[in-house]
N, C-alpha and C positions, 0 to 999 in steps of 0.2 A: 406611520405607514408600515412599521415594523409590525403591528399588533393586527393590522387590517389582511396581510397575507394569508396565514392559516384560517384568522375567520371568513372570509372570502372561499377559501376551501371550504370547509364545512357547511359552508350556506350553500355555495351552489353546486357542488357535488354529492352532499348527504341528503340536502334536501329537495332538490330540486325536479325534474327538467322545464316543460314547458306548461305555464298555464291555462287552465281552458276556457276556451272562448268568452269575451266579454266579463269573464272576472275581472277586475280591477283592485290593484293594491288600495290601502288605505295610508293615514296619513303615517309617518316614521316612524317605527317604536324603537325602541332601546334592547341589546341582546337577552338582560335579564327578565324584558315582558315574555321575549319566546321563550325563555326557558319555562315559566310559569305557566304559558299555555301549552306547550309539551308535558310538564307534569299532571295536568287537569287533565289532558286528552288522556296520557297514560292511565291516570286513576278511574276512567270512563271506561277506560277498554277493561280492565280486572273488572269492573263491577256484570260488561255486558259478558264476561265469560261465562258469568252464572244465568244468564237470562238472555241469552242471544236473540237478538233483533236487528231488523235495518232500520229502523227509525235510532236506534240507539249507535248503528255506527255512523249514520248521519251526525246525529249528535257530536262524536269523538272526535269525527272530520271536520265540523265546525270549530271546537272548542280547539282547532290547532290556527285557526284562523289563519287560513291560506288562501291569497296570494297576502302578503306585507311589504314593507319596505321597512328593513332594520339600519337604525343608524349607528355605523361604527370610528368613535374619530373622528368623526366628522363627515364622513362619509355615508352615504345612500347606496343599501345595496338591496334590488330587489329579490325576495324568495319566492319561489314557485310552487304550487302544492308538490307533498312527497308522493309520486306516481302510485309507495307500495298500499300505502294506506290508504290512496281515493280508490285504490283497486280492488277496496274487499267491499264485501256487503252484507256480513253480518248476518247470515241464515245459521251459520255455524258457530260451535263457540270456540274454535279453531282460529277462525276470523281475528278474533278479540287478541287470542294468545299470541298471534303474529302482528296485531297492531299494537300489543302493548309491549312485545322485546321489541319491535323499529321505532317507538317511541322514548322509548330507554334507549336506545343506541345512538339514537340524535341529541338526548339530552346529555348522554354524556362526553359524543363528540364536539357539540357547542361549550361547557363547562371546560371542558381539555383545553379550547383555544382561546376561551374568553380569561382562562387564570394562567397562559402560558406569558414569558414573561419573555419580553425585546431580547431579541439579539443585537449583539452590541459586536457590530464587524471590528472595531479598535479593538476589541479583547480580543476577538479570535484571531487576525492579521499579529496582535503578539503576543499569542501563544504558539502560533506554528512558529515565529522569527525563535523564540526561545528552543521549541523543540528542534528546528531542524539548524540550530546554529553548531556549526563547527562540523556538522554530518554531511547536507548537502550544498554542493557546490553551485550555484544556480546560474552563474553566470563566469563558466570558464576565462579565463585568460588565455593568451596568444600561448606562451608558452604549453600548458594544456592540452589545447585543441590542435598544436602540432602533438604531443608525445601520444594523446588520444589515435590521432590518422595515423602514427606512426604504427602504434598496438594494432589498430583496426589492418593495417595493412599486411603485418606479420603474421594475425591471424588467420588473412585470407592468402596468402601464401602458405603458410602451414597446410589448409587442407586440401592446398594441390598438390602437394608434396607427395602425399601419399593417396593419391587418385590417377591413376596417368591420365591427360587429358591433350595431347599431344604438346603441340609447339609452344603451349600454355602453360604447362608443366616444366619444360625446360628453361623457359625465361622466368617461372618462376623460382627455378634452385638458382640462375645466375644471377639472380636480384639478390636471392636469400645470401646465397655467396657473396656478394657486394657489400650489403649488409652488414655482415661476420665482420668481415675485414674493414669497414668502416667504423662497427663499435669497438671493436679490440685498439685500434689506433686510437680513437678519441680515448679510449680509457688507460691507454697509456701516456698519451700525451696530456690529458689535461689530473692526470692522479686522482680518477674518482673513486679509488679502491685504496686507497694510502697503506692500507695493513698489509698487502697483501703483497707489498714490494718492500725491498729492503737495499741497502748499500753494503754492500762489501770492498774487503781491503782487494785495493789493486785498480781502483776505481770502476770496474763492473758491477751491474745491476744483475739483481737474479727475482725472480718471480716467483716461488714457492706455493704452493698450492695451499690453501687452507681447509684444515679435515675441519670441516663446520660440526661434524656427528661426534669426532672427539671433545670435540670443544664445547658441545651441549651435553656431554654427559658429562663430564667434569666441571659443568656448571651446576648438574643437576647433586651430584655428591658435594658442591659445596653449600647447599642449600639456596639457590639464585634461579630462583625459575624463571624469572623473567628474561634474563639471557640465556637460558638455558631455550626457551619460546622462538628468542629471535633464532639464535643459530640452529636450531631442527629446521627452522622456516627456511634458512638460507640453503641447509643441508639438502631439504629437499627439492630447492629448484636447481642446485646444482645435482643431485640424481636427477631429474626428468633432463636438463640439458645434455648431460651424458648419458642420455639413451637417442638421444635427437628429436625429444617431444618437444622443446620448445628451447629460445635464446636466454640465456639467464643476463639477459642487457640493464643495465642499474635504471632503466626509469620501466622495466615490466612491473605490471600491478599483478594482487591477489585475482581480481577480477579478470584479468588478461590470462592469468595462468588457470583459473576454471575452465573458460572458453576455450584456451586451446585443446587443454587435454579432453574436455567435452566432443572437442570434433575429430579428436584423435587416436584415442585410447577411451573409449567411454567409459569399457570394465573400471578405470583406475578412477572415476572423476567423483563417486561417494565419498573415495577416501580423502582425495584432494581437496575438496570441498569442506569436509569438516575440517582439514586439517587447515585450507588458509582462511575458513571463518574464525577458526581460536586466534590466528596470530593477527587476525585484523580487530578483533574486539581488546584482545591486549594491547597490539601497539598503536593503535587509534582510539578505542573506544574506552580506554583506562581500566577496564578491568584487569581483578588480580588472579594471576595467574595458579591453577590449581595442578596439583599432580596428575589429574585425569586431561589437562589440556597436554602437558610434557606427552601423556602416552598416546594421546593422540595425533601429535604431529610424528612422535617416533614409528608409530604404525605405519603413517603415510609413506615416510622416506624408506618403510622397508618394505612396502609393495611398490614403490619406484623402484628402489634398486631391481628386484626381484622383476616385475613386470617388463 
């Protein structure tokens, strides 16, 4: 059945529509007898180019022997005359030269589908499993599809933030505010930042800020670009947070932080864009990291700061 599709095209779309009156098919031929009789009518029509006549495009119209029924696989599929060629009549040798290129364009469209070979759905089902393994997620998890609603929802707060839009706007900053104060608590209480706390003598805790832009350049003079990648990355969602473009909350995505600054800052979202495609193709997609991806993400953090 796999083989009968495209022939099935070709027959009754190249050659067909409907045929006329009181013709009737003959018994079943085989695809390669049409091809043989497309050849011979071709080689009829070059000959009547030189000697135009209607008795001779009769001829050509015959020797294409239309109506048939061709059997493919086991399958009976009726063809119809081709409408372009019963339409000439051969006073002309014009005639001939348009009935001999659609007679070539048929034979080569039926040869194209008689030698194309089965698709085979088990190869191609896994070949996409191969390509899109470890890229796409096709069927979220609960965890996911909350931290997803949670992204979707920050970013539609974000762009009312800076829209006034009345009493919509204000329960959106006391949501956003709720929010802030919701994530800074879980992330001190459950220690999802562990570097970025420390113990001190006297038994007080202190919280120290971490210069992520120090800490990528002094990765990048130690020869480590690949930390040098993460922490520009980190660097620059902590510039966009301190400007108040967006939460730098530990489950925001690369994709989350295009979108907002998309809706927010559009001037900046070029730069942001290329800068979180290099750190998702490093830190997801294994690529190694070059000195023109380092200057790229350092460009970005310095039209954040700056912007």
């Amino acid at each position: 059945m796999r083989r009968i599709a495209p022939l099935c095209v070709v027959l009754t779309m190249a050659l067909l529509p409907a045929a006329p009156a009181g013709a009737q098919p003959g018994p079943a031929i085989s695809p390669e007898e049409v091809l043989d009789r497309l050849s011979a009518a071709a080689a009829l029509a070059e000959e009547g180019a030189v000697d135009p006549s209607q008795a001779q495009m009769r001829e050509v119209q015959e020797t294409m022997g239309l109506p048939t029924v061709v059997r493919i696989d086991g399958v009976d599929i009726e063809v119809s005359p081709d409408p372009v060629v019963m339409s000439l009549t051969g006073v002309r040798a014009e005639d001939f030269r348009r009935a001999a290129d659609r007679l070539e364009a048929l034979r080569d469209s039926l040869e194209r589908a008689t030698s194309a070979a089965p698709v085979d759905t088990d190869d191609v089902e896994s070949a996409l499993t191969d390509a899109f393994r470890g890229v796409l997620q096709v069927d979220p998890g609960l965890i996911e599809r909350i931290r997803r609603a949670i992204g979707e929802l920050i970013q539609n707060l974000l762009a009312r933030l800076f829209s006034f839009q009345g009493a919509g706007t204000i329960v959106a900053w006391a949501v956003l505010v709720g929010l802030g104060i919701l994530a800074v608590w879980l992330i001190r209480r459950l220690r999802l930042v562990p570097e970025t706390s420390m113990e001190v003598v006297g038994g007080r805790t202190g919280a120290p800020r971490v210069d992520w832009i120090s800490r990528a350049e002094d990765a990048v003079r130690a020869g480590d670009l690949h930390l040098a990648v993460h922490a520009f990355y980190r660097g620059l969602l902590g510039a966009l947070s301190g400007r108040g473009l967006l939460i730098d909350a530990p489950g925001l995505t690369a994709g989350e932080c295009r979108s907002t600054v998309r809706a927010v800052r559009p001037e900046l979202f070029d730069a942001i864009a290329d800068a979180t495609g290099t750190f998702e193709q490093i830190a997801y997609g294994g690529a190694v990291p070059e000195p023109d991806d380092v200057d790229t993400l350092r460009r970005a953090v310095a039209l954040a700061r700056s912007g």
